[in-house]
N, C-alpha and C positions, 0 to 999 in steps of 0.2 A: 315661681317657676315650677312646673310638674314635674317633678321625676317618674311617671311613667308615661310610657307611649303609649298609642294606641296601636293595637295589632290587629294586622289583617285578618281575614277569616283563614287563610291559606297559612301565615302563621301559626295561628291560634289551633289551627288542626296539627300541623308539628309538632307544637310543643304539648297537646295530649298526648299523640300517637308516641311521643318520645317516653313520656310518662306511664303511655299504660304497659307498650317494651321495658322498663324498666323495672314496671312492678312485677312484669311477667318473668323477666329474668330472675328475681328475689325469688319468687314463687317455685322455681324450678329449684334454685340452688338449696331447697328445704329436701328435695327427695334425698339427696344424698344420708342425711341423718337419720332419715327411717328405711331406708334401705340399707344402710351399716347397720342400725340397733336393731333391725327385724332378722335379719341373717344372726349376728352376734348371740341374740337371745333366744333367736331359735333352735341355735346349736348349742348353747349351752343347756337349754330345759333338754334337748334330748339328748345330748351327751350325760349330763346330770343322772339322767333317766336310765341311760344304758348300763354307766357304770355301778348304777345301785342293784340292775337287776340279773344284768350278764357277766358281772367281774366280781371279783372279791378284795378289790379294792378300799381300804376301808378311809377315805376322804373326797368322796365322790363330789364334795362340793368345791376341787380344787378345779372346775371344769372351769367356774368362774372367773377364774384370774385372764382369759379371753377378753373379759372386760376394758384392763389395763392398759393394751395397743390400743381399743376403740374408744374407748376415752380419748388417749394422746389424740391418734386421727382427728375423731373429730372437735376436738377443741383446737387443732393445728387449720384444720378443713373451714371452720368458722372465724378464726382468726383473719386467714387468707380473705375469705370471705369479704369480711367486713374492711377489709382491709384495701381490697381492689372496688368494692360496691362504689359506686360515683354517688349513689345517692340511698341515706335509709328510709325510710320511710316511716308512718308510725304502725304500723303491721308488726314490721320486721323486729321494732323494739316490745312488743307488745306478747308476742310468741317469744321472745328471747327470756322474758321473763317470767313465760309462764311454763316453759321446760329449763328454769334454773328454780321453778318452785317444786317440778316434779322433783328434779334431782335432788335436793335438802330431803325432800319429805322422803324421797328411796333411802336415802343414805340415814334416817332417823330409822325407817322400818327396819331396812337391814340390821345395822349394826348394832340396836338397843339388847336384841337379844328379848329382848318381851314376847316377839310375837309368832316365834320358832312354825309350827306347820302353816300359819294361818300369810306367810310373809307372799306365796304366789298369787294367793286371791286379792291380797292386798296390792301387791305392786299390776296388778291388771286391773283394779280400780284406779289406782292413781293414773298408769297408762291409759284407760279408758277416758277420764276426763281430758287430761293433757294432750289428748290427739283431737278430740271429741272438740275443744276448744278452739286448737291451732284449724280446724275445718271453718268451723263459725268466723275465724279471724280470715281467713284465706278464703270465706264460701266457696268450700271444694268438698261436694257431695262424697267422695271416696273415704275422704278422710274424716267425716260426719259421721258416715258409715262406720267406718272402721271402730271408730273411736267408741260408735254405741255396744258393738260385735263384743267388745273388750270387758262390758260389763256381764252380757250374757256370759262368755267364757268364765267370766268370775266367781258366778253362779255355779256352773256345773263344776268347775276346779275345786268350790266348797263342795259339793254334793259328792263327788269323787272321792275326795280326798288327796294328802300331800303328795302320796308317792305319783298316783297321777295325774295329779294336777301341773308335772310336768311336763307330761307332750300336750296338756289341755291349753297351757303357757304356750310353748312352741306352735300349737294351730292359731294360736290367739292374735301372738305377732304378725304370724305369714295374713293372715286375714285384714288384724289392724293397720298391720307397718308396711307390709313387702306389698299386696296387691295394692293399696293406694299410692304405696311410694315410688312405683315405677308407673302407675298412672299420671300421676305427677309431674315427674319425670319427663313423658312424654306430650304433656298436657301444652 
């Protein structure tokens, strides 16, 4: 006894066309994450930046803590996610693990305290990969783009130096994160 049938061509076109709306919707619901972390990080490199240079504020890097609501978001945002998705795909597991690879490796730079001026060039190389990837994974030119933009930024952030390798961060994102993320978006 066969357990499959055979399917029409008229079928068999459905259940693509089903399939590639699906991947197509997976694909969209990624903007939201770089459109949250491109805003989030743009505001805090230049809020970072202001407060060192126009205040006298002397904990300028409490701008960060911005982070904490977009964290929750977006791990509430991805839950849901994955939670209503009728179908994952092996993409969507594939990019999950390679932005919870960024995130160890951020949270190892950050916190060691090792790598004090050198932590913005750094975390826009690891951004630069980990966009630069999820493009290759999605082939979504924007985000190829972005992802290589991240390492030039990286460059002239070291040539600059820490203090303004802030708003060089903050252009880096709007470049990497935000214009691909709402191409994306509407893609």
């Amino acid at each position: 006894m066969e357990d499959s049938k055979n399917l029409s061509s008229e079928e068999s076109l459905k259940i693509i066309t089903s399939m590639i709306t699906t991947a197509k919707g997976n694909i969209k619901g990624s903007s939201f994450h770089f459109l949250l972390w491109g805003w989030v990080v743009a505001i805090g490199n230049l809020g970072h930046f202001a407060l060192i240079e126009y205040s006298t504020f002397d904990r300028p890097y409490y701008i960060w803590f911005i982070t904490i609501p977009a964290w929750i978001a977006s791990m509430l945002y991805g839950y849901r996610q994955s939670k209503n998705s009728r179908v994952s795909t092996y993409s969507d597991g594939l990019i999950l693990w390679i932005w919870l690879s960024f995130t160890f490796s951020a949270v190892i730079v950050i916190f060691s305290g090792q790598f004090g001026p050198t932590i913005p060039v750094l975390m826009l190389l690891l951004a630069g990969m980990s966009t630069f990837m999820t493009g290759m994974v999605l082939k979504f030119k924007p985000l190829i783009i972005g992802g290589s933009s991240f390492w030039i930024f990286a460059v002239i952030s070291f040539i600059v130096g820490p203090l303004y390798s802030l708003p060089v961060s903050a252009l880096a994102v709007i470049v990497g994160y935000l214009i691909p993320g709402y191409k994306l978006r509407n893609a």
